[in-house]
N, C-alpha and C positions, 0 to 999 in steps of 0.2 A: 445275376449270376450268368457267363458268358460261358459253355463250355468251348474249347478249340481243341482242334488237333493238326500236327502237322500235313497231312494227308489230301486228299480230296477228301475223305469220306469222315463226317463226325461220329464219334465215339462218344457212347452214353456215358454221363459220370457216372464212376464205379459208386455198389449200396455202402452207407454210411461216410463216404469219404469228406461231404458236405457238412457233416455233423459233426464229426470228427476237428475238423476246422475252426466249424462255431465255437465247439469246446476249447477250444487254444486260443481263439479268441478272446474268450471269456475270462480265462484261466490267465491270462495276461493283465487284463485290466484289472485282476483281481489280486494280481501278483499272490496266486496260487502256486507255490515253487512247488508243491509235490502235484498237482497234475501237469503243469507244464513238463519234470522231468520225466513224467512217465507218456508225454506226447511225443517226447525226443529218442529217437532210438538208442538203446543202450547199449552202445558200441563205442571203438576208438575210432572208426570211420564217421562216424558224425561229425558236421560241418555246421559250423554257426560263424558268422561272418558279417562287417561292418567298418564305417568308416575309423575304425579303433585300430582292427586288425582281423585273423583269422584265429576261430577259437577251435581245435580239435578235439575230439574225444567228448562222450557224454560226462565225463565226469570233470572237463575243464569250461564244459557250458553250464550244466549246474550249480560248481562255484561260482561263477560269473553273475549267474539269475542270485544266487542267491548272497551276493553282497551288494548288488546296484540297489537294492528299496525299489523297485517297480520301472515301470516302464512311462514312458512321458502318455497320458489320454489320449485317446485318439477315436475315430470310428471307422470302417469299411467306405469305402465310396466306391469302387467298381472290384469286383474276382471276375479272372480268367482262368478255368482250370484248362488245360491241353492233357489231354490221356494219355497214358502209354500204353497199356494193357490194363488189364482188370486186378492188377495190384499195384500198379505205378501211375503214378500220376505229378503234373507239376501245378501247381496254384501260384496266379503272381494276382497283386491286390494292392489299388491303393488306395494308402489310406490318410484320413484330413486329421491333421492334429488339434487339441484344442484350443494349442499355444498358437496355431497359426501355421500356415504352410502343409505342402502336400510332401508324403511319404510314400517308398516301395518297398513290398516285401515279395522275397521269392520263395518258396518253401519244395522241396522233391518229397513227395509223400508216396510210403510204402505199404504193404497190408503182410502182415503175419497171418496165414491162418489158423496159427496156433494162439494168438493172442483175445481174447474175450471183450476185454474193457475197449472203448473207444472202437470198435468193429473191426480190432487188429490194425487199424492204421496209424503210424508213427511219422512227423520229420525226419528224415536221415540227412540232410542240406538244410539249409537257409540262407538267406543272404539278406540284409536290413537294411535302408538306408532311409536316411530324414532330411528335413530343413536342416543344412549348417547355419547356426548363427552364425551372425555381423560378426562376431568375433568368442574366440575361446574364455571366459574369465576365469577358467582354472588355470589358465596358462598366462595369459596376461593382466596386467591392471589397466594398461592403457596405450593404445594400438594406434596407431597413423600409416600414411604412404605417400612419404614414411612421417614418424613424428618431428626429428628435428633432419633436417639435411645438412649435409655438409658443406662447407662455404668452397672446399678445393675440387676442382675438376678432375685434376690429372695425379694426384695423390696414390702413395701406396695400393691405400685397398680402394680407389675409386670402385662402385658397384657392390658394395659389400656392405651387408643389412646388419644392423648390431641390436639383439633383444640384450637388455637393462637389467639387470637384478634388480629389484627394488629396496636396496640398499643404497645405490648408489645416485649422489643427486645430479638431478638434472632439469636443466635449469627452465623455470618457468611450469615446476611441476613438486610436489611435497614427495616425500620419500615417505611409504608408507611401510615398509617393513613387516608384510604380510599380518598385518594386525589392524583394524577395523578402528579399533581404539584410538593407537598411534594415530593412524592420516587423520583422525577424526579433529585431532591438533596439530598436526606437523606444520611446521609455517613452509609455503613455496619458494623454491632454493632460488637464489639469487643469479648461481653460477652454477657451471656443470662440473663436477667433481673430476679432477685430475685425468684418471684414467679416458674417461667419455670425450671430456675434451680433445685429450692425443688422437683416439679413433677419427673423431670428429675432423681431425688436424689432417689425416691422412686420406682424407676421401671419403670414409663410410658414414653411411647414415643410422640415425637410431631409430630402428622400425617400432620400439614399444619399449614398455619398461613391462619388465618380467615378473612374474609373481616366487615369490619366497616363502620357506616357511615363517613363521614368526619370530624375528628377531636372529634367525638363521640357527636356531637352537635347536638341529635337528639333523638327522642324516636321510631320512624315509620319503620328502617330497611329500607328505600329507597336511595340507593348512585342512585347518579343524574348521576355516573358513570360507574358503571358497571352493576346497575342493584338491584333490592330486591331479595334476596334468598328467593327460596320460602318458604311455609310453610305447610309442609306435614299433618298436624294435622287440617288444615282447607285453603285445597285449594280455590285459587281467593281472600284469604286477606294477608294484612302483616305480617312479620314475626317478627317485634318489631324490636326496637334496642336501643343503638347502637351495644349491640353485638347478630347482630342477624347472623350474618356468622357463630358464636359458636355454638348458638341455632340449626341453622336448621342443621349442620353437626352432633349436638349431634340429633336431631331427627330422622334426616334419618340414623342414625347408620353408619354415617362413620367414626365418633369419639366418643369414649365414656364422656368424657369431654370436657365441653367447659370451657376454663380460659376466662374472660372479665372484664370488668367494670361494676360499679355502681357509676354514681353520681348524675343524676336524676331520676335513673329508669331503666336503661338498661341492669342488668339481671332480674329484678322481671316481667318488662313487655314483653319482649320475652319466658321468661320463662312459662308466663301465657298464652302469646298468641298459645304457643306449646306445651302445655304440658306437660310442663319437670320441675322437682325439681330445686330451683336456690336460694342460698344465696349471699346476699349483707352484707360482713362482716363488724361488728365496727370500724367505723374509724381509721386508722391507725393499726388494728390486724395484718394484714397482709401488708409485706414491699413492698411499690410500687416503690423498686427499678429498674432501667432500665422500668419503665414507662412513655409515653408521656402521660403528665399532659394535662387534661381540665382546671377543676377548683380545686386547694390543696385543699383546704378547704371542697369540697365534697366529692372529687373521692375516690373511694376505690376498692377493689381489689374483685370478687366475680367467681360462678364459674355454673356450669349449668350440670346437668345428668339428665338418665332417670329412676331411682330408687334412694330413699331416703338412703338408704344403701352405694351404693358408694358418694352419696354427703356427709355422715358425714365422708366417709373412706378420703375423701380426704382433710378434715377440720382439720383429724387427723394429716394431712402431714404439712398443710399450715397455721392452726392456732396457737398461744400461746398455750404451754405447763398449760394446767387448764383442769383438767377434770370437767366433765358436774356432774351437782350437781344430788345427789343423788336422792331428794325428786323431779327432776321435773316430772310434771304431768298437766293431763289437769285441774284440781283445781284451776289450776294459770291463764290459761286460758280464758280472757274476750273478747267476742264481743262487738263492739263499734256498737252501731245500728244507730246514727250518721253517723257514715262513708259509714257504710255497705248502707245506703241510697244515696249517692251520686253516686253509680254504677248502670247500666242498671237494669230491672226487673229480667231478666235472672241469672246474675253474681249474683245479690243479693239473689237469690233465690238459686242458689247453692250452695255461702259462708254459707249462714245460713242453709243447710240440713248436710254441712260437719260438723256441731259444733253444733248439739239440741242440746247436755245437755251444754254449755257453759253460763256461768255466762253473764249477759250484763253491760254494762259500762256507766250511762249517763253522757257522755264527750261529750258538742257540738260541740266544738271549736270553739267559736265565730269569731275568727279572722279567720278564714285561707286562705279565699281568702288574706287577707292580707300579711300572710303568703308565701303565692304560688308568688305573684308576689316581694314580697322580695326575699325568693331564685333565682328566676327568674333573678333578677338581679343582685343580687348578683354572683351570677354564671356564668352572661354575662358580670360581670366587670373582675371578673381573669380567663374568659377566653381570654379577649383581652390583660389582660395584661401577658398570656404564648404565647399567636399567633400574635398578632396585630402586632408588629413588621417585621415579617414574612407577614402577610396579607395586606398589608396596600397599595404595589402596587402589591396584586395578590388575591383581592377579586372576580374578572373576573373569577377566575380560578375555583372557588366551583361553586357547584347547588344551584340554588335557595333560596329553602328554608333556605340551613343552611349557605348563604350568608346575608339571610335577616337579622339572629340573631347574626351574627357578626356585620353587619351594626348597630343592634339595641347596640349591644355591645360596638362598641368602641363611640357611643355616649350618655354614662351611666356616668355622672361625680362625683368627687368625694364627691361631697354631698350629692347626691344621694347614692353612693355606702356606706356610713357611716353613714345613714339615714337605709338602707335597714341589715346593720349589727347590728343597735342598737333594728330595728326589729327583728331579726334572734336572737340575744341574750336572747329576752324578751318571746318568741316563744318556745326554748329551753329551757327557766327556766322550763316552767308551761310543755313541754310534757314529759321531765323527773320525774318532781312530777304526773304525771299523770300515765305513766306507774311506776314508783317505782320495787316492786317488781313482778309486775305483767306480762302477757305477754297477749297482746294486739295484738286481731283477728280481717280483715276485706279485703277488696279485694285488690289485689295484681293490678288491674287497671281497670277503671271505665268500660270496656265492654267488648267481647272478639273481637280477631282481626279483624278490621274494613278492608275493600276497601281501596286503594288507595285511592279514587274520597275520600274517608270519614275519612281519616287519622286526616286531621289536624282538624276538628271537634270535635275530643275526646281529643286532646292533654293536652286543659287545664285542663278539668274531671280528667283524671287520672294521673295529676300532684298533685294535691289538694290532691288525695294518698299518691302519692311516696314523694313530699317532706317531711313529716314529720318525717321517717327518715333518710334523710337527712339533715335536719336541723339539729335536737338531736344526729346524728352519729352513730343512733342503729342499730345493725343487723339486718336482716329481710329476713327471710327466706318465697318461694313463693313454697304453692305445690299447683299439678295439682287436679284442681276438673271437675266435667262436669256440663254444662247448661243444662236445662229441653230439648233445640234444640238440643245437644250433640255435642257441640260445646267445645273446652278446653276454661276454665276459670282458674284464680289463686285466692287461700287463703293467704294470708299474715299473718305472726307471727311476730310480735316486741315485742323486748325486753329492756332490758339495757343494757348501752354499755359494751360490755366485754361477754355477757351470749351468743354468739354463740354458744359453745356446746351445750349448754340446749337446744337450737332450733332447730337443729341438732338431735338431740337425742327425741324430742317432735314429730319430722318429721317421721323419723324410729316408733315410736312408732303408730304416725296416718294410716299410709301405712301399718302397720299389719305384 
């Protein structure tokens, strides 16, 4: 034990502050969440902090302690405390993991002298940092530098890094489909599947192939497997998905591209929840060759950056040869205030600062819960009938959740499922005549990244978004806006099928 001070003159460590320590110490490895909350000052000025993000308020560190399951082992190897006075003090410590590699922690330690327990000293700061692994495996399956390079030098996106949904094949590697099970038999792809190839075609490399949830049958970013990638844009919630390995590798800038999916939701709602640019192109624009299909009839091919600029550069690569119409503008552009009410107070108040002068749209949709859980099903019948065969003696093998909705899946029959089509049909008359020429504003999903503990509580909220278009097959482009909290929200632009450009090019224009 070192005591410092910044001065000439050493300052005795203050009575109990060393004990006080041990005990957090202790209380850590023990993953004691009720003495650790009560080592942490119980304030909204408390600071706990990490290569994740910054956590504010005692009761956003709290949560935090109390959904991670403990802390990695470790021990002390040197403390330095520096005094302030005889109720402030800073302790920094490192400390030796058991997995390997050296750690720092910094702690600002206070004294209450109205407080009894622990000698009134509390954390009011912290700051943590560890061994970064070789590589993230919540976030990746399998990482290079890069994995495959590109054969073109001077190509569109020469310099431009492309994390992989792991859906999509690529070649000289199994597509595992965030299931353990699956790669456990996947055979290694021969070729690279359409879209990868184009990328590939135009200069970029593919730094990884990216982790998914299971079979993309999900919206939350949670494999029951390996883990949620975090979300750097709003640490301690999810990072959306299902391509949310894309997302947080395009966030945290270790890929400037994410290639993924859309067939419920899962580039507009990762996109939103991290604040990154994300189009879910028209049905069928883009070839979803060498793709593992959820549902044909939704999935589509979509892509995720962190400026509106490389997302159209690369729409340039991946989309139909149709340049973007001359005349668009924001003219065209309607707020649905409808929709925009079906999202949190926050999300809706941001959508609506991004777009004052925007024209509004009274379109209630009277149906759409009806709506939502026609897709719903619809989506849950051909996905059993692309997996169920496959799943039928290895539903044991998935998490939970997206075992539930296969369970719910393969007991959708077919009268049902031709019931929920003739809804879908009737659905997409009226939002096609609805959007027409128009391009149709509102949130990209009903809150910004929820908890864990709170995941599946908004699910159906910002389905009742994302389905419609998916229903209609419209592109739908998601940019990053901010909540009044300063939290990333998403704006959604739909269009008609085929106007990707325009959206695209609407996006560059809003981003300045």
């Amino acid at each position: 034990m070192t005591p410092r001070h910044a001065g000439a003159q050493l300052k005795p460590v203050p009575h109990g502050l060393l004990q006080a320590f041990r005990a957090y110490e202790s209380a850590l490895m023990s993953d004691d969440v009720a003495a650790l909350d009560a080592l942490f000052a119980d304030s909204p000025t408390t600071l706990r902090g990490d290569a994740a993000g910054l956590l504010v308020g005692h009761e956003q560190i709290s949560a935090f302690r109390g959904s991670r399951g403990g802390a990695p082992k470790r021990r002390i190897v040197q403390t330095h405390v520096q005094v302030i006075d005889d109720d402030h003090a800073l302790i920094v410590a490192v400390t030796e993991l058991d997995r390997g590699g050296r750690g720092l922690q910094t702690q600002l330690w206070a004294r209450d002298p109205v407080r009894i327990e622990y000698g009134g000293w509390q954390v009011t700061a912290a700051h943590v940092s560890a061994p970064a692994p070789a590589f993230d495996t919540r976030i990746w399956r399998v990482v290079g530098d890069p994995l495959v390079s590109s054969h073109t030098a001077d190509g569109a996106l020469s310099g431009e890094t492309v994390a992989v949904k792991d859906l999509f094949a690529v070649a000289g590697f199994a597509v595992g489909a965030g299931s353990p099970a699956w790669l456990e038999q996947a055979p290694v792809e021969p070729s690279h599947a359409a879209a990868v190839a184009a990328l590939l075609d135009a200069g970029a490399s593919v730094r990884g192939i990216a982790r998914t949830e299971e079979f993309a049958y999900s919206l939350s970013g949670l494999n029951a497997h390996y883990g949620a990638p975090p979300n750097p844009k709003a640490p301690g919630r999810i990072p959306g998905g299902s391509s949310s390995g894309s997302a947080t590798a395009v966030a945290l800038g270790q890929a400037s591209i994410g290639l993924g999916t859309d067939t419920g939701g899962s580039i507009r709602v990762p996109s939103a929840y991290q604040g990154l640019y994300g189009i879910r192109t028209s049905h069928g624009a883009v070839s979803r060759e060498g793709l593992l299909p959820l549902a044909k009839a939704f999935d589509t091919v979509g892509w995720m950056t962190r400026s509106a600029f490389l997302l159209q550069a690369v729409g340039d690569v991946l989309l139909p040869d149709a340049p973007a119409s001359s005349s668009v503008s924001l003219d065209e552009v309607h707020l649905v205030p409808s929709l925009v009410g079906l999202a949190a107070e926050d999300v809706a108040t941001a959508v609506n600062e991004a777009l004052p002068e925007a024209k509004p749209l009274a379109w209630e949709a009277a149906r759409l819960d009806e709506w939502r859980q026609a897709f719903v099903i619809g989506q849950a019948h051909q996905a059993w009938q692309a997996h169920g065969a496959w799943l039928e003696t290895r539903l044991d093998t998935i998490g939970e959740a997206v075992r539930g909705r296969f369970e719910m899946a393969r007991s959708v029959t077919r009268e049902q499922a031709a019931e929920a089509r003739e809804v879908l049909a009737q659905a997409r008359t009226e939002i096609l005549d609805v959007v027409g020429d128009r391009i149709l504003a509102y949130p990209s999903a009903s809150s910004v990244a929820p908890t864990a503990a709170d995941a599946a509580g908004v699910r159906d909220d910002t389905m009742r978004l994302t389905c419609i278009a998916g229903i209609a097959g419209l592109p739908a482009v998601s940019i990053p806006v901010r909540t009044p909290g300063n939290l990333p929200a998403g704006l959604c632009l739909v269009a008609a099928p085929g106007r990707d450009r325009d959206l695209l090019a609407l996006a560059q224009s809003l981003a300045g």
